[in-house]
N, C-alpha and C positions, 0 to 999 in steps of 0.2 A: 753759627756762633760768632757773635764780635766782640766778647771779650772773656776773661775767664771767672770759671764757675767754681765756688767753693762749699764744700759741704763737709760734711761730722760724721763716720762711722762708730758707732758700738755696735758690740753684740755681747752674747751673753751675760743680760745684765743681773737675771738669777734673783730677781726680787722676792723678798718674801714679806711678809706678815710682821709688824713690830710685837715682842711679846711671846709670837709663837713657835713652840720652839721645833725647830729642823733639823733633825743629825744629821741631815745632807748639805744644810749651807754654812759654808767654811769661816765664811768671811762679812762684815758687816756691808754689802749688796748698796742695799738704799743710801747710807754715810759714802762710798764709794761713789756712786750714780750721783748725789748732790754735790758733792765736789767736782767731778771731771763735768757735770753743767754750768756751775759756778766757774768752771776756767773756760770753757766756750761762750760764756756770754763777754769774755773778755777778749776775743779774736777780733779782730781788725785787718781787711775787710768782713763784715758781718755775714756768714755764713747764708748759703740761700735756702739748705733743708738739712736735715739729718738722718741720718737711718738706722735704725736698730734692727740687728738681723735676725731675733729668733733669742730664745731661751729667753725672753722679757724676764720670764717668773723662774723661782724653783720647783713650785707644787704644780700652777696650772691654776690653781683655785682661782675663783669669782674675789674674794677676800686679797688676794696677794695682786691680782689686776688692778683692783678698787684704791691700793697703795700706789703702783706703780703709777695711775693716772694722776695724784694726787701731785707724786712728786714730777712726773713728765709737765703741768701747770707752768711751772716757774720757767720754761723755756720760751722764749718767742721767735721758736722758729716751727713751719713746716714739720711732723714729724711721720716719715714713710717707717711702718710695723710691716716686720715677717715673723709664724710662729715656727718655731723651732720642736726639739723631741721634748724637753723640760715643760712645754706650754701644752695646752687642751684648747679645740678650738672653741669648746663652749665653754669654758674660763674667760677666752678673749671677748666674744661676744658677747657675752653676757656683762664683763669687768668693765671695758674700756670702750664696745661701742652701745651698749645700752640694748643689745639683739637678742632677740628671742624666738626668732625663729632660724631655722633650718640649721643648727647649732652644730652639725658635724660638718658642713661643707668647708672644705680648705677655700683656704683666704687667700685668693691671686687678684693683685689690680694693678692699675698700673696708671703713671699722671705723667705731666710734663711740668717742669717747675723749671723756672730760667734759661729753656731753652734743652733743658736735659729730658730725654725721655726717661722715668723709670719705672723698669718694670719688674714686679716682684712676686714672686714663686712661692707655692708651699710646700715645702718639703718635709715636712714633718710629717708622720706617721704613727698614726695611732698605738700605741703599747709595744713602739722601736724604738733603738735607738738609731738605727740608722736613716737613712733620709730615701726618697720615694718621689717620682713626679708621676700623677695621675693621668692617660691618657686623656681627659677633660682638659688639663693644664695644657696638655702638647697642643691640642686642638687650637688652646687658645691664644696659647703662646706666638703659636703659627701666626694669627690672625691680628696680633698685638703686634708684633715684628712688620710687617706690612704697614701699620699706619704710622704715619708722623717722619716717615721713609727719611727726610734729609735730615733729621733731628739725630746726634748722638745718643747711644744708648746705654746705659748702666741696670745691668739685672741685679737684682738682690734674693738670696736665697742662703736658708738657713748652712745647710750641710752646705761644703765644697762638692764640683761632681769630683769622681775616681781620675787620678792623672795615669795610671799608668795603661800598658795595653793590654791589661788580663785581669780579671779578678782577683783583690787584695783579702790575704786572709783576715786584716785588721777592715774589712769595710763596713764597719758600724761606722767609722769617720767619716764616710763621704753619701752622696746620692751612690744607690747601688750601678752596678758596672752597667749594666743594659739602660739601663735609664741615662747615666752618663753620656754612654756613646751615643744615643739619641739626641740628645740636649748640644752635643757637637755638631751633629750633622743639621740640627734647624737652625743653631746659629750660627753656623759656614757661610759664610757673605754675608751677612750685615753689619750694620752698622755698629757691634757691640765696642765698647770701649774697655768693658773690665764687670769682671763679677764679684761683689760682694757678700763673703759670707762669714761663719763665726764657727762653734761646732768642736774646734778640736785644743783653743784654748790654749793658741799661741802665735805670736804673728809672723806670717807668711807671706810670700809670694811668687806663686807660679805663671809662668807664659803654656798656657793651655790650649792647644790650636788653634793658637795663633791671639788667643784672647787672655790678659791679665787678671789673674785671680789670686781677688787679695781677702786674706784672712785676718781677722783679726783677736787679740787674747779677751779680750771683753774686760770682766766688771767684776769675775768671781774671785776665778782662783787663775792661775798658769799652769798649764803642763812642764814639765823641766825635760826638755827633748835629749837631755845627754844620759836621761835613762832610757833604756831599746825592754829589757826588760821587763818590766812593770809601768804601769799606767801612774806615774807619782807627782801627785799634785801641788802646790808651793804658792805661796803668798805671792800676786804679783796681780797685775790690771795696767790694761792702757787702752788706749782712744786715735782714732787716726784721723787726721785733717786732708782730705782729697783736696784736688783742683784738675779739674776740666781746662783744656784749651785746645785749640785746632790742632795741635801736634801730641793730643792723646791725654794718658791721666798719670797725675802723680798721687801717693800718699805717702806721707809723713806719720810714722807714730811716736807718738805721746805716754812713754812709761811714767806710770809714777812711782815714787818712791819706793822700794822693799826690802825686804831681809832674806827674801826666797825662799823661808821657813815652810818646812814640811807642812803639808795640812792633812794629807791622806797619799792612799797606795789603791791602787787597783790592779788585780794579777789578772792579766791580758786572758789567760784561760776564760777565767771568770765571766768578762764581757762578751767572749765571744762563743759561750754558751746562752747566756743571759741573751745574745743578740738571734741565735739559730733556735730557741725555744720561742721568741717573738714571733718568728718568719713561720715556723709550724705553725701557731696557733691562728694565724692569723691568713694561711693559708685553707685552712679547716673550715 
């Protein structure tokens, strides 16, 4: 790298359908998403990609994609997609890349734009909420780490992995604990710079052995973290402005305006039934 690299984080941009109606999405998603691309087309220097990490939609639908690419148009930058638990991966292929074949395989790829490697995960998991890396992923992951060796590296992946050293009773928010500690141990010495992810809907950041994981609130709603409590969610969105350079990564985030108005409650029981009746069924 000889100079420095700038790029756009969203996530959870929770897009839906103009018209139809959702008692899941809180907040007006798409007017939110046109706005915070209307203030990145006005960044100076001109960003070199963007990343959206997941929860693009709030259904998943072919329909709520078919929007979301409408309004993703008016950007001219680069734009690196991960799908999240909110997304289906044949919503996404089907929505945004026009696929029609092999419509359940997770979506891992990975480019080099400006000198950045990035490499992106799918952690999403079919009828979870929690986040999941497929031993295919690891395989490849392996094998994606190994090339482009002097280049810096930025992973992007929906869910955060688990930071602590034991399994969390709350881990519907993260990649599950074994899969985490995996995902340590393959990126132990490389080149990684920072991981991006989205998921818990509020901005963050952890130094995770040894590698920077930054979270961000996305595009829906906020978490209000001073409740421990219950899961209560409040009017709020912001956007992070990264920068790459020889001496590692910065981001800056971007709130906009709120009133932090209630939008919804969810009692942690709830989720973390709703999350271990997932893990059964889908062990079956």
């Amino acid at each position: 790298m000889s100079r420095e690299t700038t790029f756009i984080h969203l996530t959870d941009l929770h897009v839906g359908v103009p018209d139809v109606a959702d008692p899941h999405l809180f907040t007006d998603t798409a007017a939110t998403l046109s706005t915070i691309l209307e203030m990145v087309a006005t960044i100076d220097p001109k960003p070199s990609f963007l990343v959206a990490s997941g929860d693009l939609t709030n259904k998943g639908d072919v329909p709520s994609f078919h929007h979301l690419k409408r309004i993703m148009t008016g950007i001219d930058l680069p734009v690196i997609y991960a799908l999240g638990n909110h997304d289906t991966r044949s919503g996404f292929y089907q929505g945004m890349l026009d696929r029609n074949d092999a419509l359940e395989a997770p979506y891992f790829h990975d480019q080099v734009i400006d000198g950045i490697h990035v490499i992106t995960l799918d952690s999403s998991t079919p009828g979870q909420i929690g986040g999941t890396i497929e031993p295919e992923q690891f395989a490849w992951l392996e094998q994606a780490l190994d090339t482009h060796a002097e280049l810096p590296k930025l992973i992007v992946s929906h869910h955060p992995p688990a930071l602590g050293e034991e399994p969390d009773l709350a881990h519907w928010r993260s990649i599950v604990f074994p899969d985490s500690q995996r995902l340590a141990q393959v990126l132990k010495g490389r080149n990684v710079i920072g991981i991006l992810s989205g998921h818990i809907h509020h901005d963050r950041v952890s130094l995770w052995h040894g590698v920077p994981v930054v979270v961000g609130t996305g595009q829906h709603a906020a978490t209000d973290i001073l409740q421990t409590d219950v899961l209560r969610m409040v009017r709020g969105a912001s956007f992070g402005i990264g920068t790459i350079r020889r001496s590692g990564l910065t981001v800056a985030f971007v709130p906009l305006p709120s009133d932090r108005a209630e939008l919804n409650r969810y009692p942690l029981e709830m989720l973390r039934q709703r999350n271990a009746m997932a893990e059964i069924a889908a062990a079956e």
